[in-house]
N, C-alpha and C positions, 0 to 999 in steps of 0.2 A: 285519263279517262275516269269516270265515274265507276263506284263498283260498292258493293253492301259488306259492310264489316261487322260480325260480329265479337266486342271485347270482353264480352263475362255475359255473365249471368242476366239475360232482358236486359240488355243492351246493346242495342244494334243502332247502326249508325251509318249514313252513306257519307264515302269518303273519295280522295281520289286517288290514284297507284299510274305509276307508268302504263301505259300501251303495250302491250306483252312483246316481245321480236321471236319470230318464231325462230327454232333454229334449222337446220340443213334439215332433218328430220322429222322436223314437224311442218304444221300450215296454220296461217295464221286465220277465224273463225268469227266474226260478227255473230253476240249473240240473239237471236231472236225471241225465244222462250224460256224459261227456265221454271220448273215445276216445285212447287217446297213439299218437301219429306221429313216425315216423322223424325229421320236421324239430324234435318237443320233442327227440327222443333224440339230435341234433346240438346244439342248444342246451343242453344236459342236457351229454352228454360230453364234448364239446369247447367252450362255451362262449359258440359262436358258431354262425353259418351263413353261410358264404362272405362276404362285408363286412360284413353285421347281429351285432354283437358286444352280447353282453348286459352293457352297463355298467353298471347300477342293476337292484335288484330287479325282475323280470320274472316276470309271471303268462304260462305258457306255454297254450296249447290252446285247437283250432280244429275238433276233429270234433264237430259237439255237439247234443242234445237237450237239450229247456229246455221246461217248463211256461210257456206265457204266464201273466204274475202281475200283471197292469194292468187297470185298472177298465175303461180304455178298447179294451178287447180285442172290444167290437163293432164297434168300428170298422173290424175286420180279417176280419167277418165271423167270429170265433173265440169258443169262452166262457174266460171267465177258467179259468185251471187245463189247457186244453187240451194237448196235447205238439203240440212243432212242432220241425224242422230250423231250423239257419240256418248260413246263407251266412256264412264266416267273411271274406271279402274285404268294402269299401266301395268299388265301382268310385266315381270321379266325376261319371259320366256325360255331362263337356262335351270329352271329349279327341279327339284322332285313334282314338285305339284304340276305344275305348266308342263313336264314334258310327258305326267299318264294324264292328260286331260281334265282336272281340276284345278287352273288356273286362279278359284278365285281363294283358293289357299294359298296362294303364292307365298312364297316368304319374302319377297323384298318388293309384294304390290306397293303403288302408290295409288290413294284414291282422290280424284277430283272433291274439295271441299270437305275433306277429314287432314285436319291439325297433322303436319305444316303443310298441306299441300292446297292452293287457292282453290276454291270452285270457282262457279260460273254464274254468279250475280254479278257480273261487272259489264262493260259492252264490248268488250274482246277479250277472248281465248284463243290459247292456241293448244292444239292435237298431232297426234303422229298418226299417219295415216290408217295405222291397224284399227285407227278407235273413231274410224269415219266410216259413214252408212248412208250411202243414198236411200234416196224414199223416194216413194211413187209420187206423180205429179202433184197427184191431190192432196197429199199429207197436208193438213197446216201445220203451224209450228206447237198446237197443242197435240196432235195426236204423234207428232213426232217427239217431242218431249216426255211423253207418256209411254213411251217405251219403253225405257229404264224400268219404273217400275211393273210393266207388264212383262217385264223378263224375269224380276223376282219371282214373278208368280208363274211364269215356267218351270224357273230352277226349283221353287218347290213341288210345283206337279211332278214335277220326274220324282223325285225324292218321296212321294206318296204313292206310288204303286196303285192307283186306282185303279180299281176294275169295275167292268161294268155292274151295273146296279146298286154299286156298294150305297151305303145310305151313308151321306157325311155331317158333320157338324161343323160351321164355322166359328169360331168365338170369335169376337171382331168384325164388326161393319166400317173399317175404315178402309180408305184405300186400295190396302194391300186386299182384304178380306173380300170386297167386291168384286177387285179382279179375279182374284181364286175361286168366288163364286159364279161367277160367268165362264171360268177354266173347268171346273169339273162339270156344270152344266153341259156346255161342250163336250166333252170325250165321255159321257154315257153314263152319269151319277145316277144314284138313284133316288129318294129322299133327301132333300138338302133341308138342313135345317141352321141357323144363323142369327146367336146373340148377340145383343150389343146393349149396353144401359141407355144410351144417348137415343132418342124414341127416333128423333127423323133420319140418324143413320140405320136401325132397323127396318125403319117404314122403305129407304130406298131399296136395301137390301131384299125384299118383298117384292119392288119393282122387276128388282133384275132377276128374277124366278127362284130365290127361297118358298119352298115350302111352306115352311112356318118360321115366323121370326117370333123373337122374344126379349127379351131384357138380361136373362139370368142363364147360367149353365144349367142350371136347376131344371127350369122347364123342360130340356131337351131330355134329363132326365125320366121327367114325368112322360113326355110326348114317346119315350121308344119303351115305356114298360118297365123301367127300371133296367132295357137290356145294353143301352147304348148305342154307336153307330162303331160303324166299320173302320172311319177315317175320320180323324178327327185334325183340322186345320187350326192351330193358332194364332191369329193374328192380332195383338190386343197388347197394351203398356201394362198390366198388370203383374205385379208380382207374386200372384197366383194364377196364376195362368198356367203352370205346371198342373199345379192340385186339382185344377176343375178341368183338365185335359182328360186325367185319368179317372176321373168321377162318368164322364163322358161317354168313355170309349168303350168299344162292345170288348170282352173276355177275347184274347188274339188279335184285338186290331191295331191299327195302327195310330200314329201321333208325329203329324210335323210341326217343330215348333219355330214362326215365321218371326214374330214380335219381339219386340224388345223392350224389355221390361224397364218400368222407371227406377233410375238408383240400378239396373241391370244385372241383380241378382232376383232368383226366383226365392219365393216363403219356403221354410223348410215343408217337407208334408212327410205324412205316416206313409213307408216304406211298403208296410199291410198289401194295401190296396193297390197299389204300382205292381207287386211280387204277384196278388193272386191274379190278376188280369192278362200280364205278361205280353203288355204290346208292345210292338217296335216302335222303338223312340227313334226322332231324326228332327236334327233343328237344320236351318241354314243361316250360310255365310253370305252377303249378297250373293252374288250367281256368276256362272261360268261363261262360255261364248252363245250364249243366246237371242243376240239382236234378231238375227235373221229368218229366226222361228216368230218374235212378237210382231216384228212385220208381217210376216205371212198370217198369221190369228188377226192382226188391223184388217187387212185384207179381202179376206175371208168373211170379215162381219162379226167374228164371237164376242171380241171386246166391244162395249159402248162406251168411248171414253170419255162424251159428253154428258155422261150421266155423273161422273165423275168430275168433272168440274165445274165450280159454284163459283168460284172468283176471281177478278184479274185484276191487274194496274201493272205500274211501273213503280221502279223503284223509289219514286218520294213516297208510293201507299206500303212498301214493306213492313214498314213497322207495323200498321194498321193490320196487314194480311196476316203475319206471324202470328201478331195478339189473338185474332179470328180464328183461323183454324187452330192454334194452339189450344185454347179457351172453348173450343167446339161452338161458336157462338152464331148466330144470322145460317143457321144451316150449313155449315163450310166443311165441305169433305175436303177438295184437293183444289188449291189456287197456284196460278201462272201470274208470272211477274214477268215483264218485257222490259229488258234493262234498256232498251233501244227507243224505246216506243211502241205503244199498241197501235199494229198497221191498218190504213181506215180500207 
């Protein structure tokens, strides 16, 4: 079967690999969508992702929709051919982490398209049932692919304590940041405010009911008075992105830090201003058992995940799509690639 490889550094390459065989416990998966993430666009331009260095051909992606394609697909209460999400993480289930409910510490996770473990650029996958999710009829296979990362942006809601009214700050109109902007819109924010340097992901950001957008942390500064906000969301490659968290954030408030910085180390910053403010820090690790809340928010209506997506093909436009959204270039927040074909 055909499947997208990437060997180093901007270079990617489609290749072919055996047809996966599922084993007794897993099911074998036609994929129909697969969504590209910041963390391929790290392995994609840099190579790597913080210690996970791609030494050997490496099939990247992990946001994904997949036809069930296995006879045994009653077993799953599904009919063959169905669309279903899946959980791109394999917790272990016998760890400290997995057994008080934060799973995605696991110590012995394997993640779908994190070095050595293949993702889901190819045209078959196979899954273990715990990491299958029906969707409602209507899903197509992008809003079902978009789940993955509208789960990140669960698992950091929880992890942000918002309360109503609080006035937040987004840093980052990418992806992730738009969802988390449409997520505290949702549960009762009050002032959202949301920069980004890149002018038409700010301008979208605006669409989806920011406040005020802007370009710089700076401005957000200016716009609360010098006082900050309550919550402050990071989602942004920057490796200040610490430092202007805390320039940000109102004296007690808080700080989730979502992004992942490029080179994955943050700049050092003056200790000062971190001490006199005294907010509660909190980063995340992708996220814990969450599917079933981002279907429920699909559902519901909070997410637009069509605002959200700018591009699509099949894997001959890969290289093409990677280049685009890596390069922020033709407007491209988040593109689907159809390893199968784009269905007419």
């Amino acid at each position: 079967m055909r499947a997208l490889f990437i060997h180093g550094e901007k270079d990617l390459r489609i290749g072919e690999k055996p047809k996966p065989e599922p084993t007794a416990d897993e099911y074998l998966l036609k994929v129909a969508s697969v969504l590209v993430c910041g963390s391929d666009l790290h392995y994609y331009m840099e190579g790597k992702l913080g210690t996970r260095v791609v030494e050997q051909p490496q099939v990247p992606g992990h946001e994904i929709a997949a036809w069930i394609w296995d006879d045994r697909a009653p077993e799953l209460g599904l009919k063959k051919g169905q669309l279903v999400a899946v959980e791109p993480s394999r917790f272990c289930g016998e760890c400290h982490y997995c057994k008080t409910g934060i799973p995605n510490l696991c110590t012995n996770i394997k993640f779908q398209g994190s070095p050595p473990n293949p993702g889901a650029f190819a045209e078959y996958i196979t899954a273990p049932k715990e990491a299958i999710f029906a969707v409602p009829d209507h899903f197509t296979p992008e809003m079902t692919a978009a789940l993955e990362p509208i789960g990140i942006g669960v698992h950091a809601l929880k992890k942000a304590d918002l309360q109503l009214a609080d006035s937040v700050a987004i840093l980052g109109a990418g992806p992730i940041g738009l969802v988390l902007l449409q997520l505290v819109r949702a549960h009762g924010a009050g002032k959202i405010y949301c920069v980004d340097p890149i002018e038409y992901r700010a301008k979208k950001a605006k669409e989806l009911g920011a406040d005020k957008v802007g370009a710089s942390y700076e401005e957000i500064v200016e716009w609360t008075d010098g006082k900050g906000c309550d919550l402050v969301i990071e989602a942004t490659t920057s490796p200040n992105a610490f430092v202007e968290s805390v320039a940000v954030v109102k004296a007690a408030g808080r700080i989730v830090l979502v992004g992942i910085p490029t080179g994955v180390n943050y700049s050092e910053m003056n200790a000062m201003p971190f001490r006199s403010k005294e907010p509660t820090v909190k980063i995340c690790n992708r996220m814990g058992e969450v599917f079933p809340e981002a279907i429920e928010l699909v559902l519901r209506g909070h997410i637009d995940i069509e605002a959200l997506i700018t591009h699509r093909g099949t894997l001959d436009d890969a290289i093409e799509i990677f280049d685009r959204q890596g390069e922020h270039k033709d407007g491209a927040l988040k593109s689907a690639i159809y390893p199968n074909g784009i269905p007419e």
